[in-house]
N, C-alpha and C positions, 0 to 999 in steps of 0.2 A: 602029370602036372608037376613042374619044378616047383621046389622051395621057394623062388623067389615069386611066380606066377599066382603060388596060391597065397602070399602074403599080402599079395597089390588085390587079389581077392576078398582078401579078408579087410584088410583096410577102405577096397568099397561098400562093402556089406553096411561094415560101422559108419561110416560117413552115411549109406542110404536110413542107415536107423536113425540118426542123430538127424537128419533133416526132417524125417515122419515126428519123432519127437519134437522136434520146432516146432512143424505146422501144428501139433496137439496142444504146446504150451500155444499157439497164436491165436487158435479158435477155443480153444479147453473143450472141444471134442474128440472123440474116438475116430480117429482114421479109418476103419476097419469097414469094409459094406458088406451086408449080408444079401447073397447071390440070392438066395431062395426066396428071401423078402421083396426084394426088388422083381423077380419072375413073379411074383405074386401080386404085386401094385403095376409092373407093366406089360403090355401085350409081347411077348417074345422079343423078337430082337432089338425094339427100343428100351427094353431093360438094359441092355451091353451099351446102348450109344448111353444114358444115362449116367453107367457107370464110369463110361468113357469121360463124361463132362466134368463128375466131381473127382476124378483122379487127379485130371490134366489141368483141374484148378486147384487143388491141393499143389505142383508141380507147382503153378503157376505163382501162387502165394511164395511156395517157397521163395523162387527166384527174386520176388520185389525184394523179400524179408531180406535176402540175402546180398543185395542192394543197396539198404537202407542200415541194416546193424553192421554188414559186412565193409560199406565203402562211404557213404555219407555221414554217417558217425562216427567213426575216427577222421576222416578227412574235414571234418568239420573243425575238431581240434587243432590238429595239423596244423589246416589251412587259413584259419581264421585269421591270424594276424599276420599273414602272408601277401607282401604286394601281389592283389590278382587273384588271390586267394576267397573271398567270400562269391565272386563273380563266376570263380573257377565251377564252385559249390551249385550257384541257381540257375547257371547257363547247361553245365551240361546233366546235370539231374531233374532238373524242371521242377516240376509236382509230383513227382513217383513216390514222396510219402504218401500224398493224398490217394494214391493210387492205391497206396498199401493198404492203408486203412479199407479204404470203400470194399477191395477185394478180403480183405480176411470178415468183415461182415458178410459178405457174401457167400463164403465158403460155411460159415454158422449156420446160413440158412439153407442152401442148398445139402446140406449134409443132414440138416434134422428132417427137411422136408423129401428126401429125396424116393420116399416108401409111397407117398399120393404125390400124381401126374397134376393136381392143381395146384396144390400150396406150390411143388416145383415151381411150374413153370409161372405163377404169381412170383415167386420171391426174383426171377431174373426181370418179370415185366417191371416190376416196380422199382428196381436198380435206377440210379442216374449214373451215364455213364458219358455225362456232358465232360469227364474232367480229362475225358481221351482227345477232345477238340486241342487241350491247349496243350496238351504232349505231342500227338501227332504231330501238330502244327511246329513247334519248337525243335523237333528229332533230327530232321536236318543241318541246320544251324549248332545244335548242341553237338551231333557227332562228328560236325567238320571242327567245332572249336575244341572238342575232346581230342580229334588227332593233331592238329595244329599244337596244343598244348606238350601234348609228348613226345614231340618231335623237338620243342624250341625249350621247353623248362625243364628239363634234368632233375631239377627237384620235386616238381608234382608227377614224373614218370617214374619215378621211385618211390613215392608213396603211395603210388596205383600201384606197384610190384607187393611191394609190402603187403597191401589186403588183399591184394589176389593171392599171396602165399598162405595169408592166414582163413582164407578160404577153405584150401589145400584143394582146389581143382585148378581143370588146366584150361575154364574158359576166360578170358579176355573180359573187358569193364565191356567194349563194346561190344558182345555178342550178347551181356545181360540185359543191358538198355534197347535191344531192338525187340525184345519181350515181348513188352505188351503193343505195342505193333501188334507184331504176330497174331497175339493172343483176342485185342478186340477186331478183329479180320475173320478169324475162329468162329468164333460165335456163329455165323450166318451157319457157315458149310456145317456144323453140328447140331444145326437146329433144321436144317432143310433134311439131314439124315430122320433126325428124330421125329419126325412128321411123317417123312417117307415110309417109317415104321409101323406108327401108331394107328393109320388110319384116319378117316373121315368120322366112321360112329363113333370113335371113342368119345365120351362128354369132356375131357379137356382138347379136343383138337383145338377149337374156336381158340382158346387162349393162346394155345401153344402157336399157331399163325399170329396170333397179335406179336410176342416174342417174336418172331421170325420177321415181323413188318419192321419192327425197332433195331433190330439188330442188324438189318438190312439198310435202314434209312444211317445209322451208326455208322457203318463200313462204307459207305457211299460217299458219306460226309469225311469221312476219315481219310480215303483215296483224292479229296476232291483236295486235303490240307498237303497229302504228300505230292501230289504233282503238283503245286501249287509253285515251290518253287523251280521244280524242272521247265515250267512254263515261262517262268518271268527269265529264266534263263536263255529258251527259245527263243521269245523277244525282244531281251536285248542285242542276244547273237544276228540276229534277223535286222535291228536296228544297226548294228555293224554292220553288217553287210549290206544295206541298202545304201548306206553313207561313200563305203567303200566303195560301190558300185558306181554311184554317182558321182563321188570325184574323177577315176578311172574316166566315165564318160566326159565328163567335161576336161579334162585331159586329154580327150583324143579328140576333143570337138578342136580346144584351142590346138593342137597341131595339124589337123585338119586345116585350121584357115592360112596359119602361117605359110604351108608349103603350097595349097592351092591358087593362092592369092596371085596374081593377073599381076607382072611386073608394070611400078606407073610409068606413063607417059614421058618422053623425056622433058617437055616442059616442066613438069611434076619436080622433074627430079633436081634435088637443089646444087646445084656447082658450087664449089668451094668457092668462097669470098676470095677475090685476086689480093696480093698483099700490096699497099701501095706501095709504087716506085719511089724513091727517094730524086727528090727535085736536082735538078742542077743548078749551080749557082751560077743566074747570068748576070755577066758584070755589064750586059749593056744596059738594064734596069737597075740603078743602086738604089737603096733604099736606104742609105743615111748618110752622112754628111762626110765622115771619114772615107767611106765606101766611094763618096763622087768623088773628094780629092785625090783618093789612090789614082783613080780613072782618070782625071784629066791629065795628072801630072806622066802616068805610061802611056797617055797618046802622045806627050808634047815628047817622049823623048822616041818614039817608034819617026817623027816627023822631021827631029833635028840629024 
C-alpha cells in the first residue's frame, strides 16, 4: 500500500468516525449493537436483517443530517437575500428538515427497542410517514429546478461547490436528495425479508405484517406521486400528437379535394369581361350646336 493510498485511508476511517459521532450526538445513543443480544431476542437470520435496518438507518439519518447542517444551512444564509434565493431554498429541499426530525426519532427508537421483536416492530407501526407524500411528490420538480439552477446561476452553483467541499466527499446535492426516495421504497423489501425470517409462530409475526401492510400501501402511494408526473407528460405528448395528426389529415383532405375536383363546366366558367370599345365619333348624329354648324358649313363646301 503507497503513502498516499493509506492516507486517503486514513482520512476515510476519520470521516466514517466523525459521521457515527454525528449520528450519537443526533440520537444521544450508542451506535454500537450487540450480535449476541439480538441472536437472543431474534429467531436466526432475522437478527441480521434487523441489524441490517438499524444500520442502514443510522446511514440514512446521516445523510438527511448531512443535508440539512451540511447544505440548507449555510445556503440559507447565503441565499436569503439573494434574487431567487429563498425559492431556491423551499423548491429544491422541500420538507427534508421535517424528514430529518421524524427520522432521528426514529432511530431513538428502533435502537432502544431493537433486543424485543414487538416494541421493534410497534415503534416503525406507529411512525407517520405521511411527510414522504409531499417529497416524493415535489422530487421531480425540485431536481429539474436544482439542475436548471446550476446550469443558469453561477452563483448558487458555487455555493452548492462550497458545501459539497466542506462535506469533503465526492457525492453531488443531487445524489443526496434522491435519499429518502430510495430509502421509503426500502422499507417494504426489508420487512417482506424480516418476515421471511421470523416465521408464522413467532408472537410478533401479526404485527410485523401490519408494518409490512403500511409500508407497502406507503411505497405504492409513493410510486403512484413519482409516475404522476411521467404520466401528465405521456398526455400531453399524446395530446400533441393527436393535434398533429389531425391537422396532417386535414391537410391531405384539403389537397385531396383541390386536385380531385371535376374541372367546371365551360358555362361555369367566367370569361373575362370584354373591355369596351371606345365609340367613334359620328358627325352624321351631332349632338350640339357647334358640332351641326361645323357640319353644315363642310357639306356646303364638299357641294360648291
Amino acid at each position: 500500500m503507497t503513502a498516499e493510498s493509506t492516507s486517503t485511508h486514513q482520512a476515510e476511517q476519520s470521516l466514517h468516525r466523525q459521521r457515527h459521532s454525528n449520528v450519537f450526538m443526533l440520537t444521544g445513543l450508542s451506535t454500537e449493537i450487540k450480535d449476541d443480544q439480538l441472536l437472543q431476542a431474534w429467531p436466526a437470520k432475522s437478527a441480521f436483517v434487523v441489524r441490517e435496518i438499524v444500520q442502514t438507518e443510522r446511514l440514512y439519518v446521516q445523510s438527511l443530517y448531512e443535508i440539512v447542517q451540511g447544505y440548507v444551512t449555510p445556503l440559507y444564509g447565503s441565499l436569503l437575500s439573494t434574487c431567487g434565493g429563498p425559492n431556491f431554498i423551499q423548491t429544491v429541499f422541500s420538507n427534508v428538515v421535517k424528514l430529518c426530525h421524524l427520522h432521528r426519532d426514529l432511530l431513538q427508537k428502533i435502537q432502544a427497542s431493537c433486543y424485543s421483536p414487538e416494541n421493534f416492530s410497534r415503534a416503525i407501526l406507529e411512525t407517520d410517514f405521511s411527510q414522504y407524500n409531499v417529497y416524493c411528490l415535489n422530487y421531480q420538480q425540485s431536481n429539474q429546478y436544482l439542475q436548471k439552477s446550476l446550469a443558469e446561476n453561477e452563483f448558487f452553483r458555487l455555493q452548492i461547490e462550497v458545501c459539497q467541499k466542506r462535506l469533503s466527499h465526492t457525492l453531488p446535492l443531487n445524489a443526496l436528495l434522491i435519499k429518502p426516495v430510495q430509502r421509503i421504497l426500502k422499507y417494504r423489501l426489508l420487512f417482506e425479508e424480516l418476515i421471511k425470517h421470523i416465521g408464522s409462530q413467532h408472537p410478533s409475526y401479526k404485527t410485523l405484517e401490519d408494518v409490512l401492510d403500511k409500508m407497502s400501501a406507503v411505497a405504492d402511494q409513493i410510486n403512484t406521486h413519482l409516475k404522476q408526473p411521467v404520466r401528465q407528460q405521456k398526455l400531453k405528448a399524446g395530446d400533441v400528437a393527436k393535434r398533429r395528426s389531425r391537422e396532417v389529415q386535414e391537410l391531405q383532405h384539403r389537397r385531396k379535394l383541390g386536385m380531385g375536383r371535376a374541372s367546371p363546366p365551360p358555362s361555369e366558367v367566367s370569361s373575362p369581361t370584354p373591355r369596351k370599345s371606345m365609340e367613334v365619333e359620328d358627325m352624321s348624329q351631332p349632338q350640339s350646336v357647334k358640332q351641326l354648324r361645323h357640319y353644315f358649313e363642310s357639306m356646303a363646301a364638299a357641294t360648291s
